[in-house]
FIVO-69479 format. One line per field, with one value per residue (C-alpha): residue number from 1; x, y, z; residue in three letters. Coordinates in Angstrom, 1 decimal. Example, Ala and Ser with C-alpha at 12.3 -4.5 7.8 and 13.67 -1.06 7.14 Angstrom:
# FIVO-69479
nr = 1|2
east = 12.3|13.7
north = -4.5|-1.1
up = 7.8|7.1
rest = Ala|Ser
# end
This chain:
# FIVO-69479
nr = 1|2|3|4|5|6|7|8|9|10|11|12|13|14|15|16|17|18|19|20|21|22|23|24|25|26|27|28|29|30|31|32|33|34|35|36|37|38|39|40|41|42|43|44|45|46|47|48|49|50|51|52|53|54|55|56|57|58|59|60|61|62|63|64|65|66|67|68|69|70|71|72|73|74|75|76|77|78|79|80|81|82|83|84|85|86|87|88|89|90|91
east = -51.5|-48.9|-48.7|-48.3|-45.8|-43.6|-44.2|-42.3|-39.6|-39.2|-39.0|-36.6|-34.7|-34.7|-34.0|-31.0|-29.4|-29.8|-27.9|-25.1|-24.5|-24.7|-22.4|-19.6|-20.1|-19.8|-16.5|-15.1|-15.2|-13.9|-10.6|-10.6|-10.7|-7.3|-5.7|-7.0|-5.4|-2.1|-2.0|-2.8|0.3|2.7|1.6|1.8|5.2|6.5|5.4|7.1|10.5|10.0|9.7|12.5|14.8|13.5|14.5|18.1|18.7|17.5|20.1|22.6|21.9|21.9|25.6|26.4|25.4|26.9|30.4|30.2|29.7|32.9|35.1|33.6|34.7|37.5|39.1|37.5|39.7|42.6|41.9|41.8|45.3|46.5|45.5|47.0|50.5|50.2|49.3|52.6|54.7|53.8|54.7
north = 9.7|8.3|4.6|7.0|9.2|5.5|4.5|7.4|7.0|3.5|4.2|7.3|5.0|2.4|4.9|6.5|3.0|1.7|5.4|4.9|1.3|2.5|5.4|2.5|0.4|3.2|4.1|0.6|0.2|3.0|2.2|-1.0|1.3|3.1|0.2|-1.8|1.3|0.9|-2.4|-1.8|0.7|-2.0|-4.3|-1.7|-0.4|-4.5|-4.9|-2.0|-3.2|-6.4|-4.8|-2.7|-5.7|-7.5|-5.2|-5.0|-8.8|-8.5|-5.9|-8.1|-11.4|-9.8|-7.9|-11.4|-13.2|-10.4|-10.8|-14.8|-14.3|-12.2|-14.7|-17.8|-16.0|-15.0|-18.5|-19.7|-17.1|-18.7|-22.0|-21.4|-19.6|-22.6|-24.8|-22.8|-22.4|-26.1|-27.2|-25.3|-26.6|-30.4|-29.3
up = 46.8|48.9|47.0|43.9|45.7|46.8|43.0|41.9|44.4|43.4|40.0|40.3|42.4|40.0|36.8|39.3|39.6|36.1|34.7|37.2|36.0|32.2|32.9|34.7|31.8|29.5|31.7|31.7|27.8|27.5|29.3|27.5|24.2|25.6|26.6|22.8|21.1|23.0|21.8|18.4|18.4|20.3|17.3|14.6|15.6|16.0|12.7|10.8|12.5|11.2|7.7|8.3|9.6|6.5|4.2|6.2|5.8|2.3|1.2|3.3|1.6|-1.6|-0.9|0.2|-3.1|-5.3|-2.9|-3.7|-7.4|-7.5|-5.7|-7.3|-10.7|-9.1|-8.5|-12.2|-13.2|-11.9|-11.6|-15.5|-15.8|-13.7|-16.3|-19.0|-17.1|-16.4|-20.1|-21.0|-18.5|-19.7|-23.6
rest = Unk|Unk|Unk|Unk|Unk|Unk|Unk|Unk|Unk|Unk|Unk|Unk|Unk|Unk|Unk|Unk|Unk|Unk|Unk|Unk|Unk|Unk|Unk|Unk|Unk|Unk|Unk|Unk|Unk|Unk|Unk|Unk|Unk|Unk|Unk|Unk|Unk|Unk|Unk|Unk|Unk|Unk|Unk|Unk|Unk|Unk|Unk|Unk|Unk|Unk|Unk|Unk|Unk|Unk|Unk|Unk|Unk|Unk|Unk|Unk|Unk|Unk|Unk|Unk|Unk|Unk|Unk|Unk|Unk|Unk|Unk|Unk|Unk|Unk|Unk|Unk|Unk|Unk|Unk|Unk|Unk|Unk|Unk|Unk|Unk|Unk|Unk|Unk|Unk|Unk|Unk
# end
């Protein structure tokens, strides 16, 4: 009766230990979760300002192009009446 009575303490002891270290596992991953999730949102927020700033130069360079067009047409323009006023000028 007493061997069986140590037995059981043992293995109490034993099941007591092993369900402590499951519930600190279980505890750590669970902080690893959180601190996953934060950096999930870190990189999800990064990445929709790097959109937005995309879409920002985009608009930019495209403002830019449209400005270029207008000048380069612009001095065809004249360079053109230049040509004209000169062609008189010589006849």
């Amino acid at each position: 009766m007493f061997q069986t009575m140590v037995i059981m303490n043992l293995n109490m002891g034993n099941l007591n230990l092993e369900v402590s270290s499951l519930k600190n596992r279980l505890a750590i991953e669970e902080k690893e979760k959180v601190v996953l999730h934060v950096e999930l949102d870190k990189e999800m927020d990064f990445q929709k300002e790097y959109k937005h700033n995309i879409e920002i130069w985009r608009k930019n360079r495209t403002k830019n192009k449209q400005k270029v067009k207008a000048l380069i047409q612009k001095l065809q323009d004249e360079n053109k009446e230049l040509k004209v006023k000169t062609t008189l000028m010589k006849s």
